[in-house]
C-alpha positions as CSV (number, residue, x, y, z in Angstrom):
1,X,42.2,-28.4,7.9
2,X,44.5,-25.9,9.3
3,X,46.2,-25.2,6.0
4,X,43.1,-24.7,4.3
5,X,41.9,-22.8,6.9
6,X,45.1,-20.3,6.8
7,X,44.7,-19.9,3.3
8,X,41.6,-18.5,3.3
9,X,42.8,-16.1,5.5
10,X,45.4,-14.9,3.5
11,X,43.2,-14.5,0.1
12,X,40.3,-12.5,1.9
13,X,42.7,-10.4,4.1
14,X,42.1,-7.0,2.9
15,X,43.8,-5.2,5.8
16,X,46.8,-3.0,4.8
17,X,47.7,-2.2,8.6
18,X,48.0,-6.4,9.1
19,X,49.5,-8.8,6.9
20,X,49.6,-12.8,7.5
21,X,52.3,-14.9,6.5
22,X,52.2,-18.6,6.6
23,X,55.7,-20.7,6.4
24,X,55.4,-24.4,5.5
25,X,55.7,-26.8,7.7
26,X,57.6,-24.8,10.0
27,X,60.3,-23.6,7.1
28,X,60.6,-20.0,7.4
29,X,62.1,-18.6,4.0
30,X,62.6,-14.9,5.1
31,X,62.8,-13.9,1.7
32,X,59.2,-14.6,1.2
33,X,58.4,-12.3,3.9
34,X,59.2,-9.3,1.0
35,X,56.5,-9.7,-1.4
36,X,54.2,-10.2,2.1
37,X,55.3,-6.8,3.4
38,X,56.1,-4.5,0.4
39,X,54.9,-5.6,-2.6
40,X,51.6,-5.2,-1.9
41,X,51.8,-1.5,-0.2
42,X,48.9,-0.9,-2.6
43,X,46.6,-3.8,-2.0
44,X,46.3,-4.2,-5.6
45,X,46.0,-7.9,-6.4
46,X,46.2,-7.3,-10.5
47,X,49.2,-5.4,-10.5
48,X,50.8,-8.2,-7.6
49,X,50.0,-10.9,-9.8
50,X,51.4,-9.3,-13.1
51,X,54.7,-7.6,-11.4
52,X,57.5,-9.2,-12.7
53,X,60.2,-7.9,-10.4
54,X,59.5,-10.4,-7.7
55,X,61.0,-8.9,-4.2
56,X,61.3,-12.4,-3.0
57,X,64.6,-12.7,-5.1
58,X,66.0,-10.0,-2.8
59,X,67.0,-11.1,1.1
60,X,65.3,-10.1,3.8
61,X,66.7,-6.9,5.0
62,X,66.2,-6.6,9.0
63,X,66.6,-2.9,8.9
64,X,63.9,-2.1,6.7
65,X,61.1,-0.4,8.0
66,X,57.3,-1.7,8.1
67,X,54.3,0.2,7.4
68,X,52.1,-2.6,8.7
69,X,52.1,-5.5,11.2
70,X,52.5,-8.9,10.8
71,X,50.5,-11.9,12.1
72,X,52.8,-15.3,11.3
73,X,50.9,-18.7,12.0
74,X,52.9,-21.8,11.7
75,X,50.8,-25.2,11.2
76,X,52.4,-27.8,12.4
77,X,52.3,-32.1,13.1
78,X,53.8,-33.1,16.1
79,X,53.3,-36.9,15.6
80,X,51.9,-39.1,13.8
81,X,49.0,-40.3,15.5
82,X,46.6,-38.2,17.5
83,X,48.6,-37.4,20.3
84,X,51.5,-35.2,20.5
85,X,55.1,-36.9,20.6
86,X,56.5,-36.6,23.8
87,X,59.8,-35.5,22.6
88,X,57.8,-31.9,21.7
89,X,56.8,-31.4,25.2
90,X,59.8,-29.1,26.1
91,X,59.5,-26.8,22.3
92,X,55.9,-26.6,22.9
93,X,56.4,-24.6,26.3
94,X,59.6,-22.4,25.1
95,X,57.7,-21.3,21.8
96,X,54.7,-20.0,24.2
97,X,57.8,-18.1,26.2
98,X,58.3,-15.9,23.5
99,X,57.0,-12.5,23.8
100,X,55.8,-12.2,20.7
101,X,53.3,-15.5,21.1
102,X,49.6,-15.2,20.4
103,X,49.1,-18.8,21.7
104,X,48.1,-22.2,19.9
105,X,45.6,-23.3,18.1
106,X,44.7,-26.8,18.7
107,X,42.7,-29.0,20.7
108,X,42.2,-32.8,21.6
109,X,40.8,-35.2,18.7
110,X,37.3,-34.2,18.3
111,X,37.8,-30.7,19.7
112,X,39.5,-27.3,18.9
113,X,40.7,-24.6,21.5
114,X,42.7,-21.9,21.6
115,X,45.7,-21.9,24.2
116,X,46.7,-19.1,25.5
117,X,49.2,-20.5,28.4
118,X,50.4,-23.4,30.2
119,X,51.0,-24.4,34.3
120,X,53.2,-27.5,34.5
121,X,52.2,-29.5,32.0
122,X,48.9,-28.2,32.0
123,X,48.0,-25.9,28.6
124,X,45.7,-23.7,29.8
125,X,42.8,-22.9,27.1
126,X,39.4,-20.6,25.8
127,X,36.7,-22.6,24.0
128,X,36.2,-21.0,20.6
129,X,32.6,-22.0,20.2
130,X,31.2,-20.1,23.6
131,X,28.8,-17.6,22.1
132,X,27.9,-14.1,24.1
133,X,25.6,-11.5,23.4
134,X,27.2,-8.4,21.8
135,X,28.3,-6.0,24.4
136,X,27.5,-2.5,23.9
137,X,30.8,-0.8,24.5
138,X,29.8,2.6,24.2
139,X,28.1,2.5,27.1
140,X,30.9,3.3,30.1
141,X,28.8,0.8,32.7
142,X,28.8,-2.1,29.8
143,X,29.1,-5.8,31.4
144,X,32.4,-7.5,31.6
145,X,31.6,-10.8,32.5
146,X,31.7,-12.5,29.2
147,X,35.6,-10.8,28.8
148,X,36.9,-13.8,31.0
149,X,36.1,-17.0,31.8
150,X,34.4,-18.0,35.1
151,X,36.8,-21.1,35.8
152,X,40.0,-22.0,34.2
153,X,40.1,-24.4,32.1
154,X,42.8,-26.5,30.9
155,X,44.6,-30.1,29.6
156,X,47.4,-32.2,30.0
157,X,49.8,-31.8,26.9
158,X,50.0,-35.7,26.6
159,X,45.9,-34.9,25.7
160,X,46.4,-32.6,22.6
161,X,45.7,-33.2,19.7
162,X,49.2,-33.3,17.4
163,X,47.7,-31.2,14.6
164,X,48.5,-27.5,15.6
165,X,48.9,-23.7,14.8
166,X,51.8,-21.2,16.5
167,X,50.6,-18.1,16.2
168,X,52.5,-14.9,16.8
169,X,52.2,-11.2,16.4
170,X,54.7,-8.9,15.5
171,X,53.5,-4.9,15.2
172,X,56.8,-3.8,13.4
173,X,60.5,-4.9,12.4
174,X,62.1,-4.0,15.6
175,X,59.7,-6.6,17.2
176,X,59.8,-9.2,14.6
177,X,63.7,-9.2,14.8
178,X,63.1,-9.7,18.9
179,X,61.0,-13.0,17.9
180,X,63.7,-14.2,15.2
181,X,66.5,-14.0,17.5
182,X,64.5,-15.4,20.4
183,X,63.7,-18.6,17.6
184,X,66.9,-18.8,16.6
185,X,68.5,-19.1,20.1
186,X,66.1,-21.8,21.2
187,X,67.1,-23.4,18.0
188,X,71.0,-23.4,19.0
189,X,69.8,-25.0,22.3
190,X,68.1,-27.7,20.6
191,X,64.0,-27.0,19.8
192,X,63.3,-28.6,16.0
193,X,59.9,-27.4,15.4
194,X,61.3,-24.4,13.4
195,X,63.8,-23.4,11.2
196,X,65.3,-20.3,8.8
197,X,66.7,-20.0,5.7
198,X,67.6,-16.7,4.3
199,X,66.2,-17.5,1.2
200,X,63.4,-20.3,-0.5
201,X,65.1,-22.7,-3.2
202,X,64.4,-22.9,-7.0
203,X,63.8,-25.8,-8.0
204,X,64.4,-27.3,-11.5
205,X,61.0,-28.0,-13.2
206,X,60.6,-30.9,-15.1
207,X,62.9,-33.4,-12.9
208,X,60.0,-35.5,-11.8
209,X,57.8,-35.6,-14.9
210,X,57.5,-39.1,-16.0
211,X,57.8,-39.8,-19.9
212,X,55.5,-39.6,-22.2
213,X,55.9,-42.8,-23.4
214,X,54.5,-45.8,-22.0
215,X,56.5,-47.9,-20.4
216,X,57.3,-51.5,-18.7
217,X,58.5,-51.9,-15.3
218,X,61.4,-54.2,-17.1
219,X,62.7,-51.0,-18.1
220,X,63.7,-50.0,-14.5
């Protein structure tokens, strides 16, 4: 659900101060992050899908400046049953750590949240589907109340559901080089959930095509 969710995302965002960049199953190819941030400078779809000189066969250059920001969500399965693995319990917690983190989305079976912190091993959440009246904001007295909520409401990790989002916002390079090298040392001390590769691998077409011709299994 998540992935189809995220894609959506990325074919109707029309925003050319915010960008959204998906990696698969937690794979980060920063390569791919060129064609996200500069190919499209001119939000024109047509000439993106025709353009033949792909950036993504270029590496990602950390020094390069942005003209937009970036929102990365990273869909995840921490188990495969319902419930998260307990070995994740310790990455889940240093990933919210990092300053660039917007929070998870997730839930418990049956129900989505959005977490935005964690006590212990309590994750601390806002339930997406509570509905408020729109607040008139140009008026300087407007009511706040609806901006928080009135208890606090949270979880124990061993409750969530495994089927999750990372999310994390990054308003220029200087700041998304901060969350790749706060990643990458939590990676040297041991948290799996992500990984990067300077650049995504080209695979040979063809290798798994089965032959045209029938066959027997006594052929194998």
């Amino acid at each position: 659900m998540y992935t189809y969710v995220n894609r959506q995302l990325v074919q109707f965002n029309h925003n050319d101060d915010l960008q959204i960049f998906i990696p698969d199953s937690g794979c980060f190819f920063l390569n791919k992050l060129n064609s996200v941030l500069y190919e499209n400078n001119n939000n024109n779809n047509n000439n993106n899908n025709n353009n033949n000189n792909n950036d993504d066969d270029d590496k990602y250059d950390f020094d390069r400046k942005w003209d937009r920001s970036l929102l990365i969500i990273i869909p995840l399965r921490l188990s495969l049953t319902n419930k998260i693995n307990d070995i994740y319990y310790g990455n889940l917690k240093q990933l919210m750590k990092i300053p660039q983190s917007m929070g998870i989305l997730g839930g418990r079976p049956s129900s989505s949240y959005y977490f935005i912190g964690y006590q212990d091993d309590k994750f601390i959440y806002l339930d997406p589907h509570s509905v408020n009246e729109t607040i008139d904001m140009s008026n300087s007295e407007f009511e706040t109340g609806t901006f928080h909520p009135k208890t606090i409401k949270s979880i124990d990790i061993g409750s969530m559901d495994s089927s999750l989002a990372f999310a994390f916002y990054c308003r220029n390079e200087g700041e998304f080089r901060d969350f790749y090298e706060s990643a990458q040392d939590l990676i040297k001390n041991g948290m799996d959930l992500l990984s990067f590769q300077e650049m995504e691998p080209i695979y040979e077409s063809g290798l798994c095509d089965w032959p045209e011709d029938d066959f027997d299994i006594d052929d194998f």
